[in-house]
N, C-alpha and C positions, 0 to 999 in steps of 0.2 A: 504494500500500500504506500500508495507517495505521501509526502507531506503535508500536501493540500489537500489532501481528499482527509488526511489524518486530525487536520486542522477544524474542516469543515462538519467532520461528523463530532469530534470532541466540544469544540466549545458551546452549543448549543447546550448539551449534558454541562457542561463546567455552568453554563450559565443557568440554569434549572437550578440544579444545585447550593448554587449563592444565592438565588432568590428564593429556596426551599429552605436553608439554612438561617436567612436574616426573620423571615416568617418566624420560624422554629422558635426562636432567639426573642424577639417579640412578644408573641405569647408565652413563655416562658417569664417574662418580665413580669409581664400582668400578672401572672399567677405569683409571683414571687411578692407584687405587692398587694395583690388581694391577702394571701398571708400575712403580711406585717401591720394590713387594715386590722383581721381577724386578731392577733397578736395582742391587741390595744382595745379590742372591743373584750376578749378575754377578759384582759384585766382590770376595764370596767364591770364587767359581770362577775368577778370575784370579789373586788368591793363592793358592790351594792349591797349583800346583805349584813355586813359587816357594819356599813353606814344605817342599815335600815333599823338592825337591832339597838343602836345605840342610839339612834333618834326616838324609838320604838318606848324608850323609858322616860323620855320627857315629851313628846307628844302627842299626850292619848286625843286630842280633839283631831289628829289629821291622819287617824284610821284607813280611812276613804283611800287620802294618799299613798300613806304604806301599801296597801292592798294592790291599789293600781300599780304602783312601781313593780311587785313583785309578779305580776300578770305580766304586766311588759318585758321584763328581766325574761319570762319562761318562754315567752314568743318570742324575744329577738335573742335566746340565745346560740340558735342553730348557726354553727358555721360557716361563716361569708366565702371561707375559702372552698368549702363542699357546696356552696350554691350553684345551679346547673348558671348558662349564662341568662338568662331570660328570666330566674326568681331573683337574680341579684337588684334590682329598683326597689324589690319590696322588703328584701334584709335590710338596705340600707334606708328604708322609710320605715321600718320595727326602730332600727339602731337610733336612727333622728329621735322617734318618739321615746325612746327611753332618757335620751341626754337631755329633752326639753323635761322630762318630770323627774330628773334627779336635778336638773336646775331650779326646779318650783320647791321641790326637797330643800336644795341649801338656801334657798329662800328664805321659806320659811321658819330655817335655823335662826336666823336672824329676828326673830320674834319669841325667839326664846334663850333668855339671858344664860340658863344653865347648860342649856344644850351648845350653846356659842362659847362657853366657857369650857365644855369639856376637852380635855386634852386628846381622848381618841377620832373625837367627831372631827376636832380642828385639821389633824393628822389626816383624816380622812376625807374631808373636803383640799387638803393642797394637793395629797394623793391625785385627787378625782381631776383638780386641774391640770396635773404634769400630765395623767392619761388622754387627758382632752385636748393636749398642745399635742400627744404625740400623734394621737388618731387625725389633726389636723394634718400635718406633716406627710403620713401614712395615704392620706386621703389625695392631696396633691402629688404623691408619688406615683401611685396608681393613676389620677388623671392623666398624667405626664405617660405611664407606658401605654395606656390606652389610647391617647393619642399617636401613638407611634405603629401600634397592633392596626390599627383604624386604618392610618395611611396603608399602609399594605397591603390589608383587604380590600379597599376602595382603589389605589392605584395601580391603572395594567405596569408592569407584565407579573407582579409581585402578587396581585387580587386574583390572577387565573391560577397561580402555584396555591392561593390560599385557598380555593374554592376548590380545587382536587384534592386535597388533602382533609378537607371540613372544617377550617377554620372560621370561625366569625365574629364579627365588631363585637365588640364588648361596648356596655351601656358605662356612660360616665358617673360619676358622683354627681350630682347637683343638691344643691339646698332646696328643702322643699318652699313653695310659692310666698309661704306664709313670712320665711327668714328673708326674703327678697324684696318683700313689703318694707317701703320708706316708714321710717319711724318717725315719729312727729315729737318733739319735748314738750309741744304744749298737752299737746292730748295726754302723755303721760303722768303732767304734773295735776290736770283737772281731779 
């Protein structure tokens, strides 16, 4: 076989290949930060009822609260990283709703002078905000490779290697409608 004919039939294969490989590489990103999403959502779901019991003894009027947080805790605690890709919008709108009612949680603490005073709860509310600086982090990691997964499924020649092999776009993070809403000071100070 000559050169050129060895040339011509090779790099087509070399080029499959590199675009089979950057895909590969791609999605493997994703998954590496859906993981370190999951990682941080974990370890919110490990303090929660830690925070819940020790609020649990000076808050008997927000019953209602504890109940619902620990409801939300049980639905969103399935793993984001075991989500197919189509249930993940709805893990991460369980996981939103848990941070908006452990946020109404530490709230709340703040209307109770002994519960603000306790040394575990305090420990556990900085806890809850290092987890929530890291799940943000975590969150824009994952955007970042999902945009990258995206372009390859969506751009030829990289979208037709993604489409034989069964790849496909992954859904972004977005905040839900309500966190997107302008917030007004006067309204909040009425």
């Amino acid at each position: 076989m000559s050169a050129p004919i060895a040339v011509f039939i090779l790099l087509p294969i070399i080029l499959v290949y590199i675009l089979y490989a950057g895909v590969i590489r791609k999605k493997n990103q994703v998954l590496e930060a859906l993981s370190g999403i999951d990682v941080q959502l974990t370890k919110r779901y490990d303090l929660i009822p830690e925070a819940l019991a020790i609020a649990k003894r000076y808050m008997q009027h927000e019953q209602n609260l504890l109940t619902e947080l620990i409801e939300l805790r049980n639905a969103a605690s399935q793993h984001v990283k075991d989500a197919q890709v189509d249930e993940l919008p709805q893990s991460f709108s369980q996981a939103n709703a848990l941070g908006k009612g452990m946020t109404r949680l530490f709230a709340l603490a703040e209307n109770y002078p002994d519960l603000k005073a306790d040394k575990l709860m305090a420990r556990a509310m900085d806890l809850y905000h290092d987890i929530e600086l890291d799940l943000a982090a975590a969150r824009r990691f994952y955007n970042s490779a999902v945009k990258e997964l995206n372009n390859a499924t969506e751009i030829f020649p990289s979208s037709t290697v993604a489409k034989m092999i069964g790849i496909k776009a992954y859904p972004f993070f977005q905040a839900e409608a309500q966190a997107r809403d302008k917030i007004s000071a006067a309204d909040a100070l009425k």
